[in-house]
N, C-alpha and C positions, 0 to 999 in steps of 0.2 A: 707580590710579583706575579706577573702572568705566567701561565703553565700549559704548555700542552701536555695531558695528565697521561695520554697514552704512549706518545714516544718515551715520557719520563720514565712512565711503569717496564717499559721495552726497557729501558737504559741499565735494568736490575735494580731499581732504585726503590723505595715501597713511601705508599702516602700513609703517613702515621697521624696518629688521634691531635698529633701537636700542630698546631698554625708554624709551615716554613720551616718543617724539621723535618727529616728523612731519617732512612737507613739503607744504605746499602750491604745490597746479596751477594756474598762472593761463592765462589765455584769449589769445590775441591774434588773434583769428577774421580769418584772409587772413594774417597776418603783419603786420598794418601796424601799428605802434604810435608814437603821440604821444609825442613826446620827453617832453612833462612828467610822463606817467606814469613814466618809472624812477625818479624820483624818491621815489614811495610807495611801489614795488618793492626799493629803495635803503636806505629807513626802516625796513621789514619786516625786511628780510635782517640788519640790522647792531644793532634793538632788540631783535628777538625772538628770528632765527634764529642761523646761525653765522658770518654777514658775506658768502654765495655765493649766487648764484644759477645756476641750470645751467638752460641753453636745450638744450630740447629737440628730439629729431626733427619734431615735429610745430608746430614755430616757438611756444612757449610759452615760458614760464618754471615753474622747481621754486624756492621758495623753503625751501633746506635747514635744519634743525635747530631747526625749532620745539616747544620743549612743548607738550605735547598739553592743559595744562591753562590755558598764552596764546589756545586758538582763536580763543574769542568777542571777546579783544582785537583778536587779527589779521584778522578777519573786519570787523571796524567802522573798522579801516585799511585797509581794501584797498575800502572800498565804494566811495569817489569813483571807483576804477577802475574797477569793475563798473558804476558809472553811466553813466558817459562812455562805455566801449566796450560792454556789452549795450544796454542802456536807452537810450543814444546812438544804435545803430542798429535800433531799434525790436524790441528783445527783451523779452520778459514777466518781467523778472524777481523781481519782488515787492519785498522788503524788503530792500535792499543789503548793508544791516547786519549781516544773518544771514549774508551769504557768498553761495556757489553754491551755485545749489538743486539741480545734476545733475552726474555726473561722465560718465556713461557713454557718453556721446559723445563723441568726443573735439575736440579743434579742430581746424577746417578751413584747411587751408594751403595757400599758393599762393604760386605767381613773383610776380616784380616786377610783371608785365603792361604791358601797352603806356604806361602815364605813364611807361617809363625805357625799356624794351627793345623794339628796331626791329623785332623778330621775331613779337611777341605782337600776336593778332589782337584783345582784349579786354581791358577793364577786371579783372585779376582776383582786384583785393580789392572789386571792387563784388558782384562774383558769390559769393566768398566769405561774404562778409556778407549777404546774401540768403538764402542756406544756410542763413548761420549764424539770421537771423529763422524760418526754417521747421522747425531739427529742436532747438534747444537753449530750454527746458533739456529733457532726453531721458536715461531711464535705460541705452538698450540701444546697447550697445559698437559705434559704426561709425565707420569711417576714409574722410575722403573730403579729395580734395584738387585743385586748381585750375589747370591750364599755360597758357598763353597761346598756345602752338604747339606742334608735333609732336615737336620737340627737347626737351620734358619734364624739365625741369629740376629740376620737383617732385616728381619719382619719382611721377607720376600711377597708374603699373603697379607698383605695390605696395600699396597702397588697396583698400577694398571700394570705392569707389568715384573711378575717375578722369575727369577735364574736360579735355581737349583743346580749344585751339582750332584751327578750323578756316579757307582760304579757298578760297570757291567760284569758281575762275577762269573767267571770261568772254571767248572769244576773240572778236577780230574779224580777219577774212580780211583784208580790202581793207587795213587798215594792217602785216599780217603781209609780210614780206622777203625772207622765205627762209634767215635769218640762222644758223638751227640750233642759236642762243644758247639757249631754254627745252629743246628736245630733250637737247642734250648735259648743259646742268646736272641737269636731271630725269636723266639714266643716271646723273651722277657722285655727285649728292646724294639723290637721292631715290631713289623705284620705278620708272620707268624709262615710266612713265606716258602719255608723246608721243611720236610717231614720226612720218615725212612720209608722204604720199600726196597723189602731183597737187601735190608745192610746196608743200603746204598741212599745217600741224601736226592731227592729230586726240590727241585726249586718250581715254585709255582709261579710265574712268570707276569701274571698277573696281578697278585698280591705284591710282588718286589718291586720296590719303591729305590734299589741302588742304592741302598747305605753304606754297604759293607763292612757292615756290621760281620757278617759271616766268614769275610776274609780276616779281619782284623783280630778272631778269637781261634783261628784254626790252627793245630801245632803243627801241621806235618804240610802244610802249602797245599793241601789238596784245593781251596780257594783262592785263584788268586784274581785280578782284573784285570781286564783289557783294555793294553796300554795303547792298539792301534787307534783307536779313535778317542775324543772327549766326548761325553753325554753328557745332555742336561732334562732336565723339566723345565715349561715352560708355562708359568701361572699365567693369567689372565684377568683383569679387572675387580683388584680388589677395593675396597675403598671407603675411605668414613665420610664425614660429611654429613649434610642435613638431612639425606633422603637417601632411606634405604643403603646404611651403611652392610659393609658385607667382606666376608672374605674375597682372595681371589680364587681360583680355580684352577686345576690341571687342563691346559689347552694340548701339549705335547708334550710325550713320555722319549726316552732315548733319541733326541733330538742332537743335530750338529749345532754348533755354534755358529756357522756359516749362516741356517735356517733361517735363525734366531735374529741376526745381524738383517735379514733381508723381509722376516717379518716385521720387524720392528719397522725398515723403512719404508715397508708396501703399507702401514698404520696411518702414516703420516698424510699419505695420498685420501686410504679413506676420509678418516677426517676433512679435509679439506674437500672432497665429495660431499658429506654429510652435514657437518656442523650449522647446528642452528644457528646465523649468522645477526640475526636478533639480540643475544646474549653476548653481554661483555666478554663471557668465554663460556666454554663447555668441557667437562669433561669425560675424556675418552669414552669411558663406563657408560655414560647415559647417552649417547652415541649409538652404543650396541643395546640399550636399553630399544630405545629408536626404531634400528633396523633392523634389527633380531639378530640372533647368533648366525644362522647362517648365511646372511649380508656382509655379514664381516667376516667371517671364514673365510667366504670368497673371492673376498677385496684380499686381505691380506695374505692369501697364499697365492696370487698371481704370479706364475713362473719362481714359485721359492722349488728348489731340489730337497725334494724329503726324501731322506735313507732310506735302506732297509727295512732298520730295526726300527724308525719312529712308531710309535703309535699316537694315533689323533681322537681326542674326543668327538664322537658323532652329535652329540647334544651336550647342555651344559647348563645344572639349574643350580644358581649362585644362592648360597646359603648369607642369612641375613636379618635383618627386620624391619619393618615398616614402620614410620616415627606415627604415623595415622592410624595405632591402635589403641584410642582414649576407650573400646567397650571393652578391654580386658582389664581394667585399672577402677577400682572403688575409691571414692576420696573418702580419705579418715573422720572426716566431721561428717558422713553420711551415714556412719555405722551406728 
């Protein structure tokens, strides 16, 4: 059958190793999915494909072994899902029936967040979904994904872009005790961030990374957070891959979410400045590989409102390896 191979790849559809077999990528933006949908997910898999579905790293579903020539079937099966979860959270998606109108963003994933785990400072399929209204549908290749705390559960530092959340601890003296309880746990759990002076706890401001760890062991409340705003961390370009795989990095310390929302979609623009348009795609990371760090600093804080309290990395050296280091490697039959 003839193919136009690149609107098919848009359509979320993937060319697999098999002659006239697909899969389709379905969405679960946050992870969070309605029980009643596997059931259309269910239908798909067992009328059309090969009876499996395979969840993905990126909390999706691959519905395996579809003809390529069932699409438009599968595409008008699968819409009440596309309705419910894009169109349901206020995504632009046109005509259900057609499918997905973009692949190349990928979905955005995220922890349980604070409706299940004690640990998580935020909602974070609400913020997923937010995201997910601001960059889909989108042709150009970026990974972002969503934690609810420092413990990163969702591999936020392997993302071009990772969400931390954050708590801004607020001390108060006069109910503090002397107890050593936030000091000792911050040296055993954490960065090591409080220390005494005069009896009295100081937080090093610098070292505090918002776990709240500090609140969460103290008996008399003299720690607590500050509920007027949300904080986050905002990582940066982390990523596997053939070359030069790497973590991501701190871009922004007690950042709003608002920031965050408007960084992400002053990105978009970059890119589409920048991308070597040569390559079937590119991503983000190797972008800023490209222009340097502070090319993209500057692109993507165009008119964002930074707080206060944000702090912003001035430089940024992404920790990593190079797959082109054969002289540090002896082969065993040379010894």
């Amino acid at each position: 059958m003839s193919l136009n191979v690149k609107e098919f790849k848009k359509n979320a559809y993937r060319i697999t190793k098999e002659r006239n077999i697909t899969a389709l990528r379905v969405r679960v933006p946050g992870g969070h999915l309605e029980a009643k949908y596997l059931t259309i997910l269910q239908q798909i898999a067992e009328e059309y494909g090969d009876g499996n579905l395979h969840i993905t790293t990126r909390q999706g579903f691959e519905i395996t072994g579809i003809p390529m020539d069932k699409v438009e079937e599968v595409n008008k099966k699968v819409a009440p899902l596309i309705e419910g979860m894009e169109k349901g959270i206020g995504v632009e998606i046109g005509n259900p029936e057609d499918g997905y109108p973009a692949a190349g963003t990928r979905n955005v994933s995220a922890c349980i967040g604070n409706k299940v785990c004690r640990y998580a400072k935020y909602d974070t399929t609400k913020l997923a979904q937010r995201i997910e209204r601001n960059i889909f549908p989108n042709d150009f290749h970026v990974k972002i994904a969503v934690s609810g705390c420092q413990n990163d559960c969702i591999k936020a530092h392997m993302q071009d872009y990772g969400v931390l959340g954050m708590d801004l601890p607020v001390y108060d003296a006069y109910r503090c005790i002397s107890c050593g309880a936030c000091v000792k746990n911050c040296k055993k759990r954490a960065t090591g961030a409080l220390k005494f002076e005069n009896y009295k706890v100081v937080r090093d401001e610098d070292k505090c990374i918002g776990c709240g760890e500090c609140i969460s062991k103290c008996p008399t409340n003299a720690w607590t957070r500050d509920t007027s705003k949300k904080y986050y961390k905002l990582l940066i370009m982390g990523r596997t891959g053939k070359r030069n795989p790497r973590l991501a990095m701190p871009f922004l310390e007690w950042v709003t979410e608002d920031a965050i929302i408007d960084i992400i979609n002053n990105t978009y623009h970059y890119i589409n400045k920048y991308i070597d348009r040569s390559l079937a795609k590119e991503h983000v990371g190797y972008i800023v590989d490209r222009t340097g760090f502070q090319t993209y600093k500057e692109e993507v804080l165009k008119g964002v409102e930074l707080n206060p309290e944000c702090r912003i990395a001035e430089h940024i050296d992404w920790p990593g390896y190079k797959t082109n280091t054969s002289n540090n490697f002896t082969k065993v039959g040379d010894k």
